[in-house]
C-alpha positions as CSV (number, residue, x, y, z in Angstrom):
1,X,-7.0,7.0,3.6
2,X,-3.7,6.1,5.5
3,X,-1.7,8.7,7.5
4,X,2.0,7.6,8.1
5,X,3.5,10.0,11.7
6,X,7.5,9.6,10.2
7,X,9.7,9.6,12.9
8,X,13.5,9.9,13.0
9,X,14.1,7.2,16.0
10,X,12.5,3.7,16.3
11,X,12.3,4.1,19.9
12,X,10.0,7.3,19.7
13,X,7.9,5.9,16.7
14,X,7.1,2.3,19.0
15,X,6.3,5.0,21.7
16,X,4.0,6.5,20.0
17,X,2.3,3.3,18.3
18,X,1.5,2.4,22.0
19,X,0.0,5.8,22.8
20,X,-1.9,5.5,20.1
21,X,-3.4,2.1,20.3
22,X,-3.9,3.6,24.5
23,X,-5.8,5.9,23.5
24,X,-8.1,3.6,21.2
25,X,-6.6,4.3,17.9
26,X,-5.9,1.3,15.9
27,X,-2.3,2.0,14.8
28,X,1.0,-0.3,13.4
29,X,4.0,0.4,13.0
30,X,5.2,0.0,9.4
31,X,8.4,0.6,6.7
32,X,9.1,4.3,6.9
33,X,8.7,4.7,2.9
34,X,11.9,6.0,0.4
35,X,10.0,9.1,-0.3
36,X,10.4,10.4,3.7
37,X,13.7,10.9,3.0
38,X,14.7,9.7,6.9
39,X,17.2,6.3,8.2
40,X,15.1,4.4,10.8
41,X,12.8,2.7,9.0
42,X,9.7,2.2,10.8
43,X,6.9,5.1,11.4
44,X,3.1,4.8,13.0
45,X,0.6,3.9,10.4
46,X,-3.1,5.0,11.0
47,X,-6.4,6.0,9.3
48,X,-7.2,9.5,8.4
49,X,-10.6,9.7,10.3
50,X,-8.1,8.9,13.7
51,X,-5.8,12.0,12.4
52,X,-7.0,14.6,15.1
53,X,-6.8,12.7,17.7
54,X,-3.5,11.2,16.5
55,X,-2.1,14.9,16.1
56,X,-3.2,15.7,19.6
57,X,-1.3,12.6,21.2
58,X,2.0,14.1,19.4
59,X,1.3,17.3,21.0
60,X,1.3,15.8,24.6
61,X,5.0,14.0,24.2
62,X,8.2,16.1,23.6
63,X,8.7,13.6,20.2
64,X,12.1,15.5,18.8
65,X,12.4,12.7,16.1
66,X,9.2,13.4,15.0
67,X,9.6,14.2,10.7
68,X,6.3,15.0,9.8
69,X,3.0,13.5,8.6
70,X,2.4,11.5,5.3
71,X,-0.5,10.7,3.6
72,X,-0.9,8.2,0.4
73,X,-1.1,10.0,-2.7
74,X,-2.0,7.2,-5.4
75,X,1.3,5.3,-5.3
76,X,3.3,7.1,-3.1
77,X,3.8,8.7,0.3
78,X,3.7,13.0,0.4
79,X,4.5,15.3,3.7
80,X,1.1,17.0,4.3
């Protein structure tokens, strides 16, 4: 299942793409989706099975922009 990590600046969402892919996680940057409900239109896209890892890389950057963690729920996107 795909994790989005939303992000409120493009800068700190590329950022974190790169740690990401770093640290061995494949990971893209994709179109932050309507239902985030933030402006800067991009936010890291990864698999679920990556998400503890991917939580733990968050954890080691001070991220401020950082919105929150969505998951696909049938059609749409939902904050975990």
């Amino acid at each position: 299942m795909t994790i989005l990590a939303v992000f409120r600046s493009r800068a700190q969402t590329l950022d974190y793409v790169a740690a990401l892919k770093n640290a061995g996680i494949p990971a893209s940057a994709v179109a932050t989706p309507k239902e985030a409900g933030v402006g800067c239109g991009i936010s890291a896209k990864f698999e679920e099975n990556f998400f503890a890892r991917a939580r733990f890389f968050l954890q080691k950057r001070p991220y401020a922009s950082f919105s929150g963690f969505m998951r696909r729920t049938g059609d749409k996107f939902v904050y975990l």
